[in-house]
N, C-alpha and C positions, 0 to 999 in steps of 0.2 A: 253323689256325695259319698264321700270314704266313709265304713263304719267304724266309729270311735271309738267300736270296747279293740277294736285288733290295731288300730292306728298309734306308733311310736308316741305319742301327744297325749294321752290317753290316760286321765287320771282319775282314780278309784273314787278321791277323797274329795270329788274336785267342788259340790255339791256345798262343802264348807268354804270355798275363796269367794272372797269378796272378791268384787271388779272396779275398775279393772286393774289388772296384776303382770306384774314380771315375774315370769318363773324361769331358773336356772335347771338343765338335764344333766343332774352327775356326770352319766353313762357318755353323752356326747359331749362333756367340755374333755374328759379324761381322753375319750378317742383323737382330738383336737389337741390335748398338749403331747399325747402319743407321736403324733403327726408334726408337728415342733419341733418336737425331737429328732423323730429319723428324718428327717427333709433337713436339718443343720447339721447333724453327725454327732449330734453331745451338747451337753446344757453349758460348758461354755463358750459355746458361739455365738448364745442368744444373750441378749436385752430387750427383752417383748414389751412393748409400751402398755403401760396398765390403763391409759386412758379409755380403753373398751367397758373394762367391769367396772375400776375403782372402788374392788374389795378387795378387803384385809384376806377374808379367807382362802380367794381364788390366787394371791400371792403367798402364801401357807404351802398350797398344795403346788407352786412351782419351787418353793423353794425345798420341799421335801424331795422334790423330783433332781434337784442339782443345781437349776436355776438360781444364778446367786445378784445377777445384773439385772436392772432392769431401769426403763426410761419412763418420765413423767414429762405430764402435763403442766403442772399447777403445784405451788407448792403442798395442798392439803394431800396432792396425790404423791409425794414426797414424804411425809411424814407418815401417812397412813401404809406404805411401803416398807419404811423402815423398822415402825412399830412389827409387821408382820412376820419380820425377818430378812427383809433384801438388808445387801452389805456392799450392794454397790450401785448406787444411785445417782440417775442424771438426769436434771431439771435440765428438758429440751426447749426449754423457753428462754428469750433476755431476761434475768434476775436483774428489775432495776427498781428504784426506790426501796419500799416497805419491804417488798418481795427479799429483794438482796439479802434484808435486813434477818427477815425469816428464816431466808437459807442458812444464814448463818445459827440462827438460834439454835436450828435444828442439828448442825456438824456439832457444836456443842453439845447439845442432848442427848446426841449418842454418836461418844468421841469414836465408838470400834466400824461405824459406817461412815465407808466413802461417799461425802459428797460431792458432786460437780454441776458445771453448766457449761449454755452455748453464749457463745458473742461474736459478735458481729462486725463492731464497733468502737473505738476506744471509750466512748463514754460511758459504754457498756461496763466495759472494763472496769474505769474508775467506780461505777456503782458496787459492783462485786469486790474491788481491793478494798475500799470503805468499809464496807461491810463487814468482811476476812478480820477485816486489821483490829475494827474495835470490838468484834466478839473474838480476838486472838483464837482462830481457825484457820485452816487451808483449805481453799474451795479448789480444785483444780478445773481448768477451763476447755474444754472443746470450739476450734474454730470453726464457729457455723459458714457452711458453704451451701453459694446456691449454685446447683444441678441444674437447671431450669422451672423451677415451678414458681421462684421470682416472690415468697414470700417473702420469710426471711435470709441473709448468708448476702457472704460477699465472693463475688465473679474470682475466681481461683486468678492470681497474677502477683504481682509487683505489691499492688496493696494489703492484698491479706496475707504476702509472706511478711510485710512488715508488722502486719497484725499479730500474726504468729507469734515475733520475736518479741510483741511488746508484752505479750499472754505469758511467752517463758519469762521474761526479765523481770514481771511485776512480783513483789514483794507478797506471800502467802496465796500465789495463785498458781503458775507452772501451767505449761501446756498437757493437756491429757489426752490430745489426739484430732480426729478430726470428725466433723458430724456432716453427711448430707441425704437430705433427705425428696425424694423422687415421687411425692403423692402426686404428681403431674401426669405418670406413667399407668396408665389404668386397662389398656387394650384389652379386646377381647384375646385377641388372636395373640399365640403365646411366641412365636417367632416376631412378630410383630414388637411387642413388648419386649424383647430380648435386645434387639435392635436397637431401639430407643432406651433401654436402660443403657447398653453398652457404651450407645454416644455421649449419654450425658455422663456420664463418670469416667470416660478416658481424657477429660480436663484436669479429673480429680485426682485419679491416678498420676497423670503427670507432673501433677502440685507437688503431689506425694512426696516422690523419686526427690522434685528439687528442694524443695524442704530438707528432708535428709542429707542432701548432697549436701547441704550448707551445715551439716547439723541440729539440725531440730528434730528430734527424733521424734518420731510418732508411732506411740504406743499404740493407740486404736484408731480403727475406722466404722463409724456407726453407719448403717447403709441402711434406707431402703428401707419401705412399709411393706404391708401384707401383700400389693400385687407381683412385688418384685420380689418377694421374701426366698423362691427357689432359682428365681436367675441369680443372686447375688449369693445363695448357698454354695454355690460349685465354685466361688470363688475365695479360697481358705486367708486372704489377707483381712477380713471384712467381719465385724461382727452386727449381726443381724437384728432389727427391732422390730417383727410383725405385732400387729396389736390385735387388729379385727378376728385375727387365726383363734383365739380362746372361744368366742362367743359364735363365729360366723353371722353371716344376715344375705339374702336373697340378693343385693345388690352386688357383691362381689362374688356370688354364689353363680347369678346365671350368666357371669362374664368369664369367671376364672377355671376353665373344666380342668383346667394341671392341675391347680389345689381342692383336694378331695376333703376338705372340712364339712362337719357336720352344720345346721344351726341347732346350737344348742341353749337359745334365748327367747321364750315365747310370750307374747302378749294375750292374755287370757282376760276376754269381754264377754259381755253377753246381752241377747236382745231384749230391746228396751219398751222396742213400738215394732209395728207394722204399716206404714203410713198410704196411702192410695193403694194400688193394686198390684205394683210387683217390685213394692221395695221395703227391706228393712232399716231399723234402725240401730246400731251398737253404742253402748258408753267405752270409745275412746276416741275422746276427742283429740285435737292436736296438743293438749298438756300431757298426755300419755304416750304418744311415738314423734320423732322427730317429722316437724314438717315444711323442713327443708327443699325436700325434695316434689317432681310433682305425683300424682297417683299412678299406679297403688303408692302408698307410703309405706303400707302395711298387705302380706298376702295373707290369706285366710288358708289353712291346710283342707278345712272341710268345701270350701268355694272359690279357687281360685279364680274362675271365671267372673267372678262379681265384678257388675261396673261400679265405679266409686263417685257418686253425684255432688256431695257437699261433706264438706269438716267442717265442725265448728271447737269449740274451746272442750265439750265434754260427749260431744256426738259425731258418730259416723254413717251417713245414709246412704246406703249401695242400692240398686238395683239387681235383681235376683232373679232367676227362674224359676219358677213353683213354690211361689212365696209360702203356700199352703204347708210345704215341709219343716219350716223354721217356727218355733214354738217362744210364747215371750218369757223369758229365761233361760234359754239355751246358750250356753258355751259354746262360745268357735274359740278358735287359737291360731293368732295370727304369730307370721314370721317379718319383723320390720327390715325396710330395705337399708337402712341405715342403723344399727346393733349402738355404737357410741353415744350417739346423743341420745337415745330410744331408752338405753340403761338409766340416765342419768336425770330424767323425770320420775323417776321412782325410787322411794326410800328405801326399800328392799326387797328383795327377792327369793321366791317361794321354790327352796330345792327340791325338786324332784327326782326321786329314787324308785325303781317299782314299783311305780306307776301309784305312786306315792308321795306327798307333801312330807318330807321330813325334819324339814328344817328350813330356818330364815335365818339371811344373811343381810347386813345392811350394807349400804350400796355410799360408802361413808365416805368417799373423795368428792362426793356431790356438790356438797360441800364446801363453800373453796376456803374455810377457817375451821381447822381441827383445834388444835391448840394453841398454836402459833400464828 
């Protein structure tokens, strides 16, 4: 087991956290938007999705940095963005009913930020110019394409160049470019992944060209999540949305060796039971990390080796070697394989500074109703 007074993880104060807990590491999310930076060439290349933290403050400290783009989730990740200080904001979601209605409020609320969205659809469309029209705003729109991962977007052709022109011609909406996004692409192997990102976007590319050729200019091209985040760097037509890259998690961590991100988001539990003969028990259940995924969900920094027996809603029972060394209220600090959803079970997050609790931030796009 690593000793925890010389272990990165390793908090002085730690004795006063309640469990279980989300804690944020200054020193590693700063290393992480450093790494942002030089892997894009300059903060205006990026639009990093805030769906990872959905904090005001960790949007604070990108926009100090020069970051002035960025893409959302959900409307409350929208507003809680602009409050922060983004000035150029894109709801990567169809805005349709209430939502629409939202977006709009919000272009309203704060007339000096760019708002936008994706669509797909003309009915989309109609939702969003509804919208536009009776809170007198311009929402500008991005035609969602799909790459292959067959969420949302329409197959780059004949149809969505007519989608295009019906996004320019509509009335307080305007084309603002074009959005495709490649979560499909996840390889370990980084030529591998290069490959297949290449394939799925020389459709997109070639939309591009004809688009233009007709005149529909396109201002931007939103590319590409975290996996793809440094193949689509080297290419300067493209601006970039990694999201997981602020926080990192074990999941993209023991896939992607090209991206050298820290994690810098830890799950702080501590034992509860000792149950039969060589297992314990921690309070984090699966309302505490995402459990999506199968086991680990969560790795332990002091016990990677643990096998993981059962989850339930506020417990975790692993299986252990020398059960005798684990004490009931000890601290472990796990790294969740999935960082997004993992955030977003908890109201806020305990920052850690030399080795230190300094501060709490709340974790306020959780939320899906800020004001609006």
């Amino acid at each position: 087991m690593n000793s925890p007074e010389f272990a990165w993880f390793h908090i002085e104060n730690e004795a006063e956290i309640a469990t279980p807990a989300l804690l944020f590491y200054r020193e590693r999310i700063e290393h992480n938007l450093q790494l942002m930076l030089q892997i894009a060439g300059g903060p205006e290349r990026l639009r990093p999705h805030v769906k990872t933290h959905k904090c005001g403050q960790l949007i604070q400290r990108q926009v100090e940095l020069g970051i002035t783009k960025f893409k959302c989730s959900t409307v409350a990740e929208v507003e809680m963005t602009a409050d922060a200080g983004g000035t150029d904001i894109m709801l990567a979601m169809p805005a349709v009913g209430a939502n629409a209605h939202r977006l709009a409020e919000l272009a309203a609320k704060f007339p000096n930020v760019r708002f936008s969205t994706i669509a797909d659809d003309e009915e989309t469309i109609r939702h969003i110019a509804a919208a536009a029209q009776q809170h007198r705003v311009n929402i500008p729109v991005f035609l969602e394409l799909d790459c292959g991962m067959s969420r949302t977007g329409i197959v780059p052709g004949f149809q969505a160049k007519m989608l295009a022109k019906v996004i320019k011609e509509t009335p307080r909406l305007g084309l603002a470019g074009l959005h495709a996004y490649d979560g499909h692409i996840h390889d370990a192997d980084l030529e591998t992944r290069r490959r297949l990102c290449d394939e799925a976007f020389a459709p997109i590319l070639e939309f591009k060209k004809e688009l233009q050729g007709e005149g529909l200019i396109v201002k931007e091209l939103v590319a590409g999540g975290s996996p793809t985040f440094g193949i689509h760097a080297q290419h300067a037509d493209r601006t970039l949305s990694p999201g997981t890259t602020v926080l990192w998690d074990f999941g993209y961590g023991d896939k992607l060796d090209d991206l050298p991100f820290q994690p810098a988001a830890v799950l702080l539990t501590r034992v509860v039971s000792k149950p039969g003969t060589d297992r314990i028990t921690v309070d984090l259940g699966h309302k505490s990390v995402a459990p999506e995924n199968p086991h680990p969900r969560v790795r332990f920094e002091e016990i990677p080796e643990a096998e993981f027996l059962m989850q339930s809603e506020e417990h975790l029972v692993m299986k252990v070697d020398q059960r005798e060394r684990f004490l009931i209220g000890q601290a472990l600090h796990g790294i969740p394989r999935h960082v997004c959803p993992s955030v977003s079970m908890h109201g806020e997050a305990l920052i850690i500074d030399n080795m230190q609790v300094v501060d709490r931030w709340p974790i306020t796009a959780r939320n899906r109703r800020i004001t609006v």
